[in-house]
mmCIF file as gemmi writes it, N, C-alpha and C atoms, coordinates in Angstrom:
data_model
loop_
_atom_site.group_PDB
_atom_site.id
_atom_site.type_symbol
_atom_site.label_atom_id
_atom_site.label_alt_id
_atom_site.label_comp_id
_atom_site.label_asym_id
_atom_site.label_entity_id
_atom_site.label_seq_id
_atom_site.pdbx_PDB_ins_code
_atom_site.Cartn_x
_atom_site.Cartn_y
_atom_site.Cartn_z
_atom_site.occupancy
_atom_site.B_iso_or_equiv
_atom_site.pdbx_formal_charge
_atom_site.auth_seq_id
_atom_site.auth_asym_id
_atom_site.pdbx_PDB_model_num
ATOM 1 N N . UNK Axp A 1 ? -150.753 174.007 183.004 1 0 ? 1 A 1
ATOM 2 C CA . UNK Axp A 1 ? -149.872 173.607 184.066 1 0 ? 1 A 1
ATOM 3 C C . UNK Axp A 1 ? -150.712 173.072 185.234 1 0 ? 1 A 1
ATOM 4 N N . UNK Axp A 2 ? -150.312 172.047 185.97 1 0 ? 2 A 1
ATOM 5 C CA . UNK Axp A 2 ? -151.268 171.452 187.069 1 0 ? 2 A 1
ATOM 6 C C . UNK Axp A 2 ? -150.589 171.709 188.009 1 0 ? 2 A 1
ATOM 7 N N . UNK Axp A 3 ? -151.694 172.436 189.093 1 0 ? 3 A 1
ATOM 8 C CA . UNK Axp A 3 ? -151.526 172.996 190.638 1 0 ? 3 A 1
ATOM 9 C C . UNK Axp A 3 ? -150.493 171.926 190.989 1 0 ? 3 A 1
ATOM 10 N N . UNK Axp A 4 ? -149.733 172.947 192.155 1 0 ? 4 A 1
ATOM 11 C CA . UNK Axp A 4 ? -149.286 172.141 193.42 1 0 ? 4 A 1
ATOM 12 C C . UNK Axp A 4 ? -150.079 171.062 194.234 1 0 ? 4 A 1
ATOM 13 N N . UNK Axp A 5 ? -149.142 169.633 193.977 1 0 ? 5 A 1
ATOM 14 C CA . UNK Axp A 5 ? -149.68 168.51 194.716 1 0 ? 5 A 1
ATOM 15 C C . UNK Axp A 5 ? -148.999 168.189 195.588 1 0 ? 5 A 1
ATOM 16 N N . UNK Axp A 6 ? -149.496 168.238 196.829 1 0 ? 6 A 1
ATOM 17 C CA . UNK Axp A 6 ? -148.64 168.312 198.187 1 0 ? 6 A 1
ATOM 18 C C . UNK Axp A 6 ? -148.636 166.743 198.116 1 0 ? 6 A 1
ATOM 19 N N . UNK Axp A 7 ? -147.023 166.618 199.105 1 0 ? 7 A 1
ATOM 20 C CA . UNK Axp A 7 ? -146.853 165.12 198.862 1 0 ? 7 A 1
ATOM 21 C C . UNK Axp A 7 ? -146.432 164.742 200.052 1 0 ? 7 A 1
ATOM 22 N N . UNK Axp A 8 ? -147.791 164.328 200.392 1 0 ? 8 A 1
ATOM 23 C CA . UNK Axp A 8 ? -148.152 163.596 202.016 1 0 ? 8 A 1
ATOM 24 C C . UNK Axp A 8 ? -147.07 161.914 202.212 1 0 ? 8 A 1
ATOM 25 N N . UNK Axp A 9 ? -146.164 162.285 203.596 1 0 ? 9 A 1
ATOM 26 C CA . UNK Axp A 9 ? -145.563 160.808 203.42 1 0 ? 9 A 1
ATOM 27 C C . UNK Axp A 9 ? -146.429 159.277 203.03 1 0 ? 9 A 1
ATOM 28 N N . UNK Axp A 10 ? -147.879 159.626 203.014 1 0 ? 10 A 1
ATOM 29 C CA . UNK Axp A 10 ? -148.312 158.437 203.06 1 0 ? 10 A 1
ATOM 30 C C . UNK Axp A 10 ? -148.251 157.821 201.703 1 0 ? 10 A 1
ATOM 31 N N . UNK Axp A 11 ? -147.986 158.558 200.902 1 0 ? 11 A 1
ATOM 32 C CA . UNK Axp A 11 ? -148.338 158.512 199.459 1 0 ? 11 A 1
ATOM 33 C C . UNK Axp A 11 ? -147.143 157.383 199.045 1 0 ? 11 A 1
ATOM 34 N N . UNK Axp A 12 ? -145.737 157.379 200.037 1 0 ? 12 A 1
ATOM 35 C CA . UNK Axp A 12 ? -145.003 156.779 199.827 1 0 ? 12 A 1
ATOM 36 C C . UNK Axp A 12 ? -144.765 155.43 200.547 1 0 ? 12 A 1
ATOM 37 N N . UNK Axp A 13 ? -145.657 155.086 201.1 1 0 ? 13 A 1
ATOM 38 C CA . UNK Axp A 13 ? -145.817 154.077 201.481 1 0 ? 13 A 1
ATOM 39 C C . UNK Axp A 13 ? -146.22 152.663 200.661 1 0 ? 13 A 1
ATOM 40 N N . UNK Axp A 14 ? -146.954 152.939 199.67 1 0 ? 14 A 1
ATOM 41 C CA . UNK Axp A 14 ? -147.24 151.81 199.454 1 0 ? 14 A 1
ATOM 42 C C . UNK Axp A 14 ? -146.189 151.54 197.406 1 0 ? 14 A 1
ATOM 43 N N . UNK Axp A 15 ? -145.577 152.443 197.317 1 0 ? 15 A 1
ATOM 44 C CA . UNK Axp A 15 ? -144.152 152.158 196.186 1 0 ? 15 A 1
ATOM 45 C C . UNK Axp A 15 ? -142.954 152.075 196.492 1 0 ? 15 A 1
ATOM 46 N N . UNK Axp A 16 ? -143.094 152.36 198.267 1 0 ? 16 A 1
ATOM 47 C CA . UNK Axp A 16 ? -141.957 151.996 199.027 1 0 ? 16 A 1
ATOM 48 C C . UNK Axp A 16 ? -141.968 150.37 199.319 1 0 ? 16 A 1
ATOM 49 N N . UNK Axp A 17 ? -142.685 149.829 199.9 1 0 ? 17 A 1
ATOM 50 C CA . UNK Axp A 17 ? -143.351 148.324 200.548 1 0 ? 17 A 1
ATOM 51 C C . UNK Axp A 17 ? -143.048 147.658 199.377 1 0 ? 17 A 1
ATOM 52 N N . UNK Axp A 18 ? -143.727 147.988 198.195 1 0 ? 18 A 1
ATOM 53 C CA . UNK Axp A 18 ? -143.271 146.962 196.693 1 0 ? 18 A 1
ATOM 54 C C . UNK Axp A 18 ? -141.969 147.128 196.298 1 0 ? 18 A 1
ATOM 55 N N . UNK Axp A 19 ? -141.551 148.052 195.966 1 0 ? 19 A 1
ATOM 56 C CA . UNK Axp A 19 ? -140.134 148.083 196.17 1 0 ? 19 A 1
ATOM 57 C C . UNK Axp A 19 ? -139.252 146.87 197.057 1 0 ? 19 A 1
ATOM 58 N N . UNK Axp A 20 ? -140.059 147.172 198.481 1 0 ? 20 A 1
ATOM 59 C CA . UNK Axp A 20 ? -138.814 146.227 199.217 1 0 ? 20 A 1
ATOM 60 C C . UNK Axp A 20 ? -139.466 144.74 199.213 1 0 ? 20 A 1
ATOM 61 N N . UNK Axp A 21 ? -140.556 144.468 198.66 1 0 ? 21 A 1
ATOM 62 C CA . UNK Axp A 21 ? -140.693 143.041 198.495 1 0 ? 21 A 1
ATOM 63 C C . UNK Axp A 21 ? -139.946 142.714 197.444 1 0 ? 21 A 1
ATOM 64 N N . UNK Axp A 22 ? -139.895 143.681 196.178 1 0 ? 22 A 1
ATOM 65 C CA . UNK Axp A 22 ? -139.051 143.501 194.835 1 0 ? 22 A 1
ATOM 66 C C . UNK Axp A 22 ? -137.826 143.054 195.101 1 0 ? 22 A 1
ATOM 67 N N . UNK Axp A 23 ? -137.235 144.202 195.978 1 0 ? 23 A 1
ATOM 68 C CA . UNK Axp A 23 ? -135.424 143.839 196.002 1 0 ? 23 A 1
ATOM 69 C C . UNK Axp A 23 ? -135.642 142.366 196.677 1 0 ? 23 A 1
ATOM 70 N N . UNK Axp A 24 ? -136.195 142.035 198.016 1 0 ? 24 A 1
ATOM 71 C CA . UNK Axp A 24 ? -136.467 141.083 198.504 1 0 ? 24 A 1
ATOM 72 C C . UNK Axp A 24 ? -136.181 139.547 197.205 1 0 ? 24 A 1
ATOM 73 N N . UNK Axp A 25 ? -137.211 139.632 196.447 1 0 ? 25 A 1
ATOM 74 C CA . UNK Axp A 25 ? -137.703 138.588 196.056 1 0 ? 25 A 1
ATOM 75 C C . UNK Axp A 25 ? -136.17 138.683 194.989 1 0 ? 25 A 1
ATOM 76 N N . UNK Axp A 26 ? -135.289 139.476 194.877 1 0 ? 26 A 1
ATOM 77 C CA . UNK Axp A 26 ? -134.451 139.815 193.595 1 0 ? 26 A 1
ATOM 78 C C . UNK Axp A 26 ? -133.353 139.35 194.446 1 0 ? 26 A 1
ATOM 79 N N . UNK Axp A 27 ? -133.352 139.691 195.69 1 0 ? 27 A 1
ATOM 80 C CA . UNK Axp A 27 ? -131.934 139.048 196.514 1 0 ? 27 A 1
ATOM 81 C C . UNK Axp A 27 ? -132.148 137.479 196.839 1 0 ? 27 A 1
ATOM 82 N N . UNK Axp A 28 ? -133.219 137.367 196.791 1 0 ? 28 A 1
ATOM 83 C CA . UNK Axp A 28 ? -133.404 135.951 196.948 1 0 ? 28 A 1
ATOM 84 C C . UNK Axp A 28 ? -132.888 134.926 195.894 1 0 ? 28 A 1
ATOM 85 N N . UNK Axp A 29 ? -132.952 135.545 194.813 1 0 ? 29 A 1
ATOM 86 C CA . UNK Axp A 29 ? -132.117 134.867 193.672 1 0 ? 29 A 1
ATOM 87 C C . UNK Axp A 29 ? -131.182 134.713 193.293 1 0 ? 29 A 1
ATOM 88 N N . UNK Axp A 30 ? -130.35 135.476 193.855 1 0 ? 30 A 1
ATOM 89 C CA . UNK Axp A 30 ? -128.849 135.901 193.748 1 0 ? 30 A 1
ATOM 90 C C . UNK Axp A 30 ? -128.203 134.895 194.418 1 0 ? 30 A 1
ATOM 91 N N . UNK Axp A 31 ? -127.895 134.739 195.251 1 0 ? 31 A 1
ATOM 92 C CA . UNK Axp A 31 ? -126.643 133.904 196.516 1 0 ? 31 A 1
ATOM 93 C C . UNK Axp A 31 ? -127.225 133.606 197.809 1 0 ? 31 A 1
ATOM 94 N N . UNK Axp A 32 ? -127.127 132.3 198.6 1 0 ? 32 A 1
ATOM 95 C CA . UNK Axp A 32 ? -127.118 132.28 199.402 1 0 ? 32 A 1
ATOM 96 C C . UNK Axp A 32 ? -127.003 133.028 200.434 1 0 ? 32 A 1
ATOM 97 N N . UNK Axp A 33 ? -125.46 133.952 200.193 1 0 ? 33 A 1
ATOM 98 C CA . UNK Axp A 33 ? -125.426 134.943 201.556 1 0 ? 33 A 1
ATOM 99 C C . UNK Axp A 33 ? -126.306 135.878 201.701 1 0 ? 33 A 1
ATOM 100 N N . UNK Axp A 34 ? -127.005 136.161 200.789 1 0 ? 34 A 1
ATOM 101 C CA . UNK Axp A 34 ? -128.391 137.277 200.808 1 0 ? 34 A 1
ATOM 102 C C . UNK Axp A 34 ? -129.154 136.756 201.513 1 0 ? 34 A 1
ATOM 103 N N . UNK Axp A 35 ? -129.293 135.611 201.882 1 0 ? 35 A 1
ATOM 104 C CA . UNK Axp A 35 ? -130.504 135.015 202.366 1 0 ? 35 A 1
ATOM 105 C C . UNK Axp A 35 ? -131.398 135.788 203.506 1 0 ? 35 A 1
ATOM 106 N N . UNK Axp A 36 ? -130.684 136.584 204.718 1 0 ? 36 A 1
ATOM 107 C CA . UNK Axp A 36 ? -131.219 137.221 205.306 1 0 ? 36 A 1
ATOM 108 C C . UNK Axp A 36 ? -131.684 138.234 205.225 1 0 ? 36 A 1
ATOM 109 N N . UNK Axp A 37 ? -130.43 139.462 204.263 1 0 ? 37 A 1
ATOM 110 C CA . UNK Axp A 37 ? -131.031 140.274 203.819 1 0 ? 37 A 1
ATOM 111 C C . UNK Axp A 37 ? -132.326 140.398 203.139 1 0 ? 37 A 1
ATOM 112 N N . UNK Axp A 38 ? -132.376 139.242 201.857 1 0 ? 38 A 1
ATOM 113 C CA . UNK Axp A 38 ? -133.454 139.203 201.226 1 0 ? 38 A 1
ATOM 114 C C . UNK Axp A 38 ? -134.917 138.795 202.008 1 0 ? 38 A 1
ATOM 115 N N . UNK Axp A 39 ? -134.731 138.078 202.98 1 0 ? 39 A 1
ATOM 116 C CA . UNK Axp A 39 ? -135.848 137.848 204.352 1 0 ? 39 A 1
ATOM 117 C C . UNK Axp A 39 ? -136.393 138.782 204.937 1 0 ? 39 A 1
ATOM 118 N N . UNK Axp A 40 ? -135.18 139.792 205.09 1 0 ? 40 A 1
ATOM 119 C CA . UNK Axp A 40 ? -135.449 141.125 205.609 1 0 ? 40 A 1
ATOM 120 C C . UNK Axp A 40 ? -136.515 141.848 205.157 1 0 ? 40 A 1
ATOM 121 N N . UNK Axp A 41 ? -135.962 141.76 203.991 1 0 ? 41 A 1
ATOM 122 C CA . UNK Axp A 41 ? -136.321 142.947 202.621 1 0 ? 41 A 1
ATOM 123 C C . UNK Axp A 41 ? -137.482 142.772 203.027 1 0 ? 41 A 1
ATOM 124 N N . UNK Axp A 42 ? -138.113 141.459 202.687 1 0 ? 42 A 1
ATOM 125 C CA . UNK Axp A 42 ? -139.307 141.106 202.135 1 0 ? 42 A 1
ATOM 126 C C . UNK Axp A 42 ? -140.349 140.844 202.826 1 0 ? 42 A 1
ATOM 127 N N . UNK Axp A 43 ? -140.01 140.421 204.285 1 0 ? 43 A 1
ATOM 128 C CA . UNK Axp A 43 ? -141.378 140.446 205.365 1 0 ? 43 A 1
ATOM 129 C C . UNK Axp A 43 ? -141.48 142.507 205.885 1 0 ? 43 A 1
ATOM 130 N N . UNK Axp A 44 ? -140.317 143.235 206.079 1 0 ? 44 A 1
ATOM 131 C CA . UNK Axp A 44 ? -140.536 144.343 205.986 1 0 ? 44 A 1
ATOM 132 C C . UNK Axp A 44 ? -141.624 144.95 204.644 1 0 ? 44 A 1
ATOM 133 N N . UNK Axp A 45 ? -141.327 144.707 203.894 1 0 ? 45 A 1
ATOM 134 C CA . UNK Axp A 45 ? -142.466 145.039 202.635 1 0 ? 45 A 1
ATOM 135 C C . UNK Axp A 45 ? -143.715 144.575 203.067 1 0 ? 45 A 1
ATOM 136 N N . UNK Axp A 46 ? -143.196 143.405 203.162 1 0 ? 46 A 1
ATOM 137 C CA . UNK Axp A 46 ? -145.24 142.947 203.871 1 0 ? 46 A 1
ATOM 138 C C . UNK Axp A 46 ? -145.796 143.732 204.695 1 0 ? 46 A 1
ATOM 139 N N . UNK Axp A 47 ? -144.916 144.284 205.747 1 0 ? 47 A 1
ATOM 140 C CA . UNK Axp A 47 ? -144.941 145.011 207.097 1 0 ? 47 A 1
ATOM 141 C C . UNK Axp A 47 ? -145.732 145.767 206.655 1 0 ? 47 A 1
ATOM 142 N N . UNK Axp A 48 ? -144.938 146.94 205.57 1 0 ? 48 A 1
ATOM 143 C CA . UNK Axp A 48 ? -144.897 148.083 205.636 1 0 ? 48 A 1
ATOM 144 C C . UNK Axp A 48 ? -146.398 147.799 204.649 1 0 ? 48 A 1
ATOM 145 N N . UNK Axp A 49 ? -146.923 146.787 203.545 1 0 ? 49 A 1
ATOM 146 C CA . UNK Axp A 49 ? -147.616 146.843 203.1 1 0 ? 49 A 1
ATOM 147 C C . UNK Axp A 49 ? -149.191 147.057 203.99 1 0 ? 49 A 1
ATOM 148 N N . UNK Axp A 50 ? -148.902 146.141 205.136 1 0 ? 50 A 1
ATOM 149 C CA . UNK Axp A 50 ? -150.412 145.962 205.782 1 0 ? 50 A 1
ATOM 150 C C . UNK Axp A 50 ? -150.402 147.129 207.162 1 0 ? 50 A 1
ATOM 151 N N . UNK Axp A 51 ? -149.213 147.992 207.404 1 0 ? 51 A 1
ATOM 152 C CA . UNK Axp A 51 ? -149.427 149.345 207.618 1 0 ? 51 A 1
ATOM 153 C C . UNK Axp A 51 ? -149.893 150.29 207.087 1 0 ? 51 A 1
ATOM 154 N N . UNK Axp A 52 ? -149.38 150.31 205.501 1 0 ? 52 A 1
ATOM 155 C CA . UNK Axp A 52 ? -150.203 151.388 204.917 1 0 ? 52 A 1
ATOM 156 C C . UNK Axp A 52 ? -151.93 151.225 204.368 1 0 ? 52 A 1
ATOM 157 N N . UNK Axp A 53 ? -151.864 149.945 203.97 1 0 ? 53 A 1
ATOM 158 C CA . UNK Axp A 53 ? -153.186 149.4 204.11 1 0 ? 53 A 1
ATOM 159 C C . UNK Axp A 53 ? -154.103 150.031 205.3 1 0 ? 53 A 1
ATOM 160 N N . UNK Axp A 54 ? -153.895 149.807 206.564 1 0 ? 54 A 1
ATOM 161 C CA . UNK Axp A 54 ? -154.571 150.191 207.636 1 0 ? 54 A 1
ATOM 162 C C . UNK Axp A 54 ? -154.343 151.856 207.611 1 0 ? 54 A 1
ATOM 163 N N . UNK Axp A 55 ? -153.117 152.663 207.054 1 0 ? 55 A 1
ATOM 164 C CA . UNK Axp A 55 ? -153.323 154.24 207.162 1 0 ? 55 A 1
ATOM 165 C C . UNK Axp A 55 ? -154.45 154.36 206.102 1 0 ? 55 A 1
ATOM 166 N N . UNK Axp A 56 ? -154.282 154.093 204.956 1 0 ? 56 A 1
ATOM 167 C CA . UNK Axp A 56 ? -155 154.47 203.773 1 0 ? 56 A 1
ATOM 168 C C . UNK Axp A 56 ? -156.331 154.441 203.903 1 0 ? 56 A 1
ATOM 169 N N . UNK Axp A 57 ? -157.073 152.817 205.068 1 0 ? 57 A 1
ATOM 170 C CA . UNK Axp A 57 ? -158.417 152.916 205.07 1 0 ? 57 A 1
ATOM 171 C C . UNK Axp A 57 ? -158.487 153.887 205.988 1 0 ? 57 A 1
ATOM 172 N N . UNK Axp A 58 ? -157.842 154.171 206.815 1 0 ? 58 A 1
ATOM 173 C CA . UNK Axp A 58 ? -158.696 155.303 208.113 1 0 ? 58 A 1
ATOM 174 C C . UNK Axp A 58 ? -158.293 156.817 207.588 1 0 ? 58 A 1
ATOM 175 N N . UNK Axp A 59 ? -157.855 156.748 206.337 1 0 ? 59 A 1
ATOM 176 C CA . UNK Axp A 59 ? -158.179 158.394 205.926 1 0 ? 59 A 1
ATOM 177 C C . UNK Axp A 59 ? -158.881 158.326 204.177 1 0 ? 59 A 1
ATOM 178 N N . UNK Axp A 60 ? -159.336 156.803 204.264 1 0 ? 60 A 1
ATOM 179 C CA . UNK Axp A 60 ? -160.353 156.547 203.014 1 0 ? 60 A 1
ATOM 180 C C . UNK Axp A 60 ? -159.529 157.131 201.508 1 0 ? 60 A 1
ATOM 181 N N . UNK Axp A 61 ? -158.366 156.56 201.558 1 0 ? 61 A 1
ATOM 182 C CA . UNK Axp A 61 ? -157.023 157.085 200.748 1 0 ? 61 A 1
ATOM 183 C C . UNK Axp A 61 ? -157.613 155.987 199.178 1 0 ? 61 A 1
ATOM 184 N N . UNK Axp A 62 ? -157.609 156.18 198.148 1 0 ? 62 A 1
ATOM 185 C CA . UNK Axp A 62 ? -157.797 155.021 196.957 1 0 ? 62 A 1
ATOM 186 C C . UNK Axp A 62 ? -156.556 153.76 196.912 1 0 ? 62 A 1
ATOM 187 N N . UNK Axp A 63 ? -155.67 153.61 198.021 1 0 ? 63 A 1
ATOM 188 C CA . UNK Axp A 63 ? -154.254 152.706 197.296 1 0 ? 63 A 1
ATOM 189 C C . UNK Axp A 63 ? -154.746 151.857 198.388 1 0 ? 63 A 1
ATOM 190 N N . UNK Axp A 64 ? -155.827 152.049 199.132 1 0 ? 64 A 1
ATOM 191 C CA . UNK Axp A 64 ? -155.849 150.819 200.056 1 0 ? 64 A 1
ATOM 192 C C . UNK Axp A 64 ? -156.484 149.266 199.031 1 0 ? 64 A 1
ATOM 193 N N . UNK Axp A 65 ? -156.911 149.621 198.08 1 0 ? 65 A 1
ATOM 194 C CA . UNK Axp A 65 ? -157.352 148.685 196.737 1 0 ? 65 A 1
ATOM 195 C C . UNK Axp A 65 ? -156.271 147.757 196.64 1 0 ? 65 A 1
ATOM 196 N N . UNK Axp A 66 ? -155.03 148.813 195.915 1 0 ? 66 A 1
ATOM 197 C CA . UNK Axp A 66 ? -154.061 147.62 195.545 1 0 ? 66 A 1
ATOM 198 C C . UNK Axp A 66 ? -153.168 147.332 196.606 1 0 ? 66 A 1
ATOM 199 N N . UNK Axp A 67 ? -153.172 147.731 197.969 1 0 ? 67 A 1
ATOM 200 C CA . UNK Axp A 67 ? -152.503 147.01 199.171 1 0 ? 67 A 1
ATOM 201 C C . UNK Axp A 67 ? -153.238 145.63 199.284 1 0 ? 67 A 1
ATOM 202 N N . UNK Axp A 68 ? -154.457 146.015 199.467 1 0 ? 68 A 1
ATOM 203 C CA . UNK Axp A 68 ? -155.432 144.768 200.035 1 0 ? 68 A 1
ATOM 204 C C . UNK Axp A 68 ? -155.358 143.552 198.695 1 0 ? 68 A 1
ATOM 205 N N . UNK Axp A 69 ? -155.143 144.046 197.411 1 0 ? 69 A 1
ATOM 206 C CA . UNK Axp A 69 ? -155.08 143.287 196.312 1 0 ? 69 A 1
ATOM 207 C C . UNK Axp A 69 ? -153.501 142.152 196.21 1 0 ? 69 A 1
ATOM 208 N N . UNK Axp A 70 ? -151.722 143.276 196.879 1 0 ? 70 A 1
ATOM 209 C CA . UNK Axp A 70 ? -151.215 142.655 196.769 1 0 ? 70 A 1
ATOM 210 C C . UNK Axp A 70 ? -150.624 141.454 198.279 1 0 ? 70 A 1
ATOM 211 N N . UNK Axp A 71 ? -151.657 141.795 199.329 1 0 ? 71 A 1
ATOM 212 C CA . UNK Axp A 71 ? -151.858 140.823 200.621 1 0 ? 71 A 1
ATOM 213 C C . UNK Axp A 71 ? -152.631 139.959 200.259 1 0 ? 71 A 1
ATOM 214 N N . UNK Axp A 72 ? -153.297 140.077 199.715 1 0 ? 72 A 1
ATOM 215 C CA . UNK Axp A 72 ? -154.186 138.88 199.307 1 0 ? 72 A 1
ATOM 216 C C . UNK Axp A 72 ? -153.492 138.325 198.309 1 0 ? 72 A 1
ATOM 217 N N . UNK Axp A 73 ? -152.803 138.749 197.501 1 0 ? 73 A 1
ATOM 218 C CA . UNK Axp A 73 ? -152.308 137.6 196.284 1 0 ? 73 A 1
ATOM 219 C C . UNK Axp A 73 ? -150.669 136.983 196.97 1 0 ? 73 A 1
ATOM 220 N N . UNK Axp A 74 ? -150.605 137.71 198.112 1 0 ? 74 A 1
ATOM 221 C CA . UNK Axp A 74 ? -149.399 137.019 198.685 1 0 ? 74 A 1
ATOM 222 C C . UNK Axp A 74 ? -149.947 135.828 199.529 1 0 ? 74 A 1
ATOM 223 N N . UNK Axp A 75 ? -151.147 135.999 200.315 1 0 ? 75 A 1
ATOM 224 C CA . UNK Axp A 75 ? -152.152 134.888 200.97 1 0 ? 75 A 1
ATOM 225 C C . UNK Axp A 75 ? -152.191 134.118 200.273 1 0 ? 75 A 1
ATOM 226 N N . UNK Axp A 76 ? -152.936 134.004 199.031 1 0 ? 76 A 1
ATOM 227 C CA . UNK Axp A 76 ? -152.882 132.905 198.028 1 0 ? 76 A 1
ATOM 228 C C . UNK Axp A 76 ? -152.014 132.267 197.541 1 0 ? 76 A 1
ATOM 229 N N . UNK Axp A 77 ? -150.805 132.69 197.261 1 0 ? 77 A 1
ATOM 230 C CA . UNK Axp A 77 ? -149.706 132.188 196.881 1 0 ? 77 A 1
ATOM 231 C C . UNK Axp A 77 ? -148.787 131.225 197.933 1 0 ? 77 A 1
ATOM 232 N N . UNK Axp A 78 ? -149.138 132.043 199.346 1 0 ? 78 A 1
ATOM 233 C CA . UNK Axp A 78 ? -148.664 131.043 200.639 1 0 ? 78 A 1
ATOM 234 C C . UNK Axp A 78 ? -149.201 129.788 200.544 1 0 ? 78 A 1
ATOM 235 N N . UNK Axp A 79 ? -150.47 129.501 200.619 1 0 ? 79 A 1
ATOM 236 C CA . UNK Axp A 79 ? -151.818 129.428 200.248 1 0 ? 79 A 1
ATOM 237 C C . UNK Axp A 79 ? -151.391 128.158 199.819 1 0 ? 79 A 1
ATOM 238 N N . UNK Axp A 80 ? -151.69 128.607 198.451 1 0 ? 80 A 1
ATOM 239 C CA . UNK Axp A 80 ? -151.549 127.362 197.367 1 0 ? 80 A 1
ATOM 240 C C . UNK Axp A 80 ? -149.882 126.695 197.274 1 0 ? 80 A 1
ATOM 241 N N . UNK Axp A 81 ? -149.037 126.89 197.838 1 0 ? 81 A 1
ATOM 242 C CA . UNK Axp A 81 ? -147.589 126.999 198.094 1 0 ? 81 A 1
ATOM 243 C C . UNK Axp A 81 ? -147.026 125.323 197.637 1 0 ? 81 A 1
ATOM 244 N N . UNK Axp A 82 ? -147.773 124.819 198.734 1 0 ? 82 A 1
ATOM 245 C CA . UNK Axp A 82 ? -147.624 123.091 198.782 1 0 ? 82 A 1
ATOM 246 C C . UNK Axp A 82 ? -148.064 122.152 197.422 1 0 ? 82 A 1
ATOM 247 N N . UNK Axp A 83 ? -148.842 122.636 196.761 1 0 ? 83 A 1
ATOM 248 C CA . UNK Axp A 83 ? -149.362 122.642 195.108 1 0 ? 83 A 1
ATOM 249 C C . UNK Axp A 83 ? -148.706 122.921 194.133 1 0 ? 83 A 1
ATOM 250 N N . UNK Axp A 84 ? -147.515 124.072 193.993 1 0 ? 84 A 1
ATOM 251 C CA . UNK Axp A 84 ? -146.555 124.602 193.037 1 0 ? 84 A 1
ATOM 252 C C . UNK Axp A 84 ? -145.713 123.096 193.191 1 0 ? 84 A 1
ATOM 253 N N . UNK Axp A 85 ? -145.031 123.283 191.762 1 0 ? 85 A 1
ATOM 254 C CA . UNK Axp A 85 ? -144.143 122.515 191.48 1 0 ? 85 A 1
ATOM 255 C C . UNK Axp A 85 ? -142.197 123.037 192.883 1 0 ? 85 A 1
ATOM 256 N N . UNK Axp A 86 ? -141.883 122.075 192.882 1 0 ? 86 A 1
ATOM 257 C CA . UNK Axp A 86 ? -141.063 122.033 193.992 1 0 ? 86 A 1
ATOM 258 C C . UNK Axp A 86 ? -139.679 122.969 193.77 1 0 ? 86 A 1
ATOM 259 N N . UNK Axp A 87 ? -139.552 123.532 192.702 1 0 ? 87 A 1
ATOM 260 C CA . UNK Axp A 87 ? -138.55 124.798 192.629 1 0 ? 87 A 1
ATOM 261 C C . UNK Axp A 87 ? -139.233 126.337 193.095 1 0 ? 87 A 1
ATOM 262 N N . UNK Axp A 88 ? -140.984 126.06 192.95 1 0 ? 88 A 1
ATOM 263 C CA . UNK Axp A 88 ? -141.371 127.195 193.837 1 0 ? 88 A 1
ATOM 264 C C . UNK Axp A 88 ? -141.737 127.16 195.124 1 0 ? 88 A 1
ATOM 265 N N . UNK Axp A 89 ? -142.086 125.707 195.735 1 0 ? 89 A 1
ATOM 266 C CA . UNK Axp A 89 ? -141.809 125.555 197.17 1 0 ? 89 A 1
ATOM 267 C C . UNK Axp A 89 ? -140.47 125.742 197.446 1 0 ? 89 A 1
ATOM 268 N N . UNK Axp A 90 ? -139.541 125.533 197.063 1 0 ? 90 A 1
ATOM 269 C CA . UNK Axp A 90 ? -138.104 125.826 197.369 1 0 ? 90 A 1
ATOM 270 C C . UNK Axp A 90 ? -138.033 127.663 197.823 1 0 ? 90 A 1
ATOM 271 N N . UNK Axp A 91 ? -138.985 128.327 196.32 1 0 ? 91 A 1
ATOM 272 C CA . UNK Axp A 91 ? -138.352 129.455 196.522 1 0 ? 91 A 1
ATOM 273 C C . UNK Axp A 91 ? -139.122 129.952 197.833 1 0 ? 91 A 1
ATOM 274 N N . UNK Axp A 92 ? -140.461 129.824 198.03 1 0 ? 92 A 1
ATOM 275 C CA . UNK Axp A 92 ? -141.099 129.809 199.048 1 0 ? 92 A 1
ATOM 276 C C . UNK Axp A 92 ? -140.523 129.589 200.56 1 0 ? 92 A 1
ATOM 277 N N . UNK Axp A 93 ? -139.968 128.456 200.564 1 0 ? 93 A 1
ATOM 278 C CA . UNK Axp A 93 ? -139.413 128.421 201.89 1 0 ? 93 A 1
ATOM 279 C C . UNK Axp A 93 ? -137.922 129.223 202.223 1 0 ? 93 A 1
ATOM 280 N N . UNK Axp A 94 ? -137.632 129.292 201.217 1 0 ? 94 A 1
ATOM 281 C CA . UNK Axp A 94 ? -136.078 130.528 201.197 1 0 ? 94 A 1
ATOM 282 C C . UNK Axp A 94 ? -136.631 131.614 201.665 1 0 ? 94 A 1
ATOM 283 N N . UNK Axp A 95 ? -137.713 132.559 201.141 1 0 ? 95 A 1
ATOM 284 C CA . UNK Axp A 95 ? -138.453 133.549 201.814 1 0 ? 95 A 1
ATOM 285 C C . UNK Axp A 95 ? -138.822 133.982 203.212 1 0 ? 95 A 1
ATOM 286 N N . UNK Axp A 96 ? -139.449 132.599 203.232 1 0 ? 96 A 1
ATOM 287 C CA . UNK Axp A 96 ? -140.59 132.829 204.113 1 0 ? 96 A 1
ATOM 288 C C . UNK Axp A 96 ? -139.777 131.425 205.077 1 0 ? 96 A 1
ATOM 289 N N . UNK Axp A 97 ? -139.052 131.363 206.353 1 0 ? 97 A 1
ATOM 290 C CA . UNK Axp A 97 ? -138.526 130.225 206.99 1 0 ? 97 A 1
ATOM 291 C C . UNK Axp A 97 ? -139.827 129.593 207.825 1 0 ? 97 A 1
């Protein structure tokens, strides 16, 4: 049987943040009238992503890896944005105004 693992809010920070980029990027597909919600969703996820990023390094936590891994592959993707074929600049600018 494995000890009690205390479950520090921080721990939920960063399957919370993907989560709300998920629904984000999932309302975005749906209908127009989502449009804000799904805006919402999804720069909050970022938010919350490059918050926990910054908790995780100042208590030297291991998930600051795949924070910094999924800001950076969102950088790149901004990034290279103007290069995608024009149904993913579309989806791009629905996102991100």
């Amino acid at each position: 049987m494995q000890p009690f693992r205390e479950q520090r809010p921080t721990n939920a920070l960063t399957p919370g943040a993907l989560l709300l980029m998920f629904f984000g990027v999932v309302l975005a597909l749906q209908d127009v009238q989502w449009q804000l919600v799904s805006m919402a969703s999804f720069h909050a996820g970022v938010s919350l992503t490059a918050v926990a990023l910054c908790i995780h390094l100042c208590r030297r936590h291991r998930a600051w890896r795949l924070e910094l891994l999924v800001l950076v592959m969102l950088g790149v993707l901004l990034t290279l944005a103007p290069l995608l074929p024009p149904p993913f600049q579309d989806f791009f600018e629905y996102l991100t105004p």
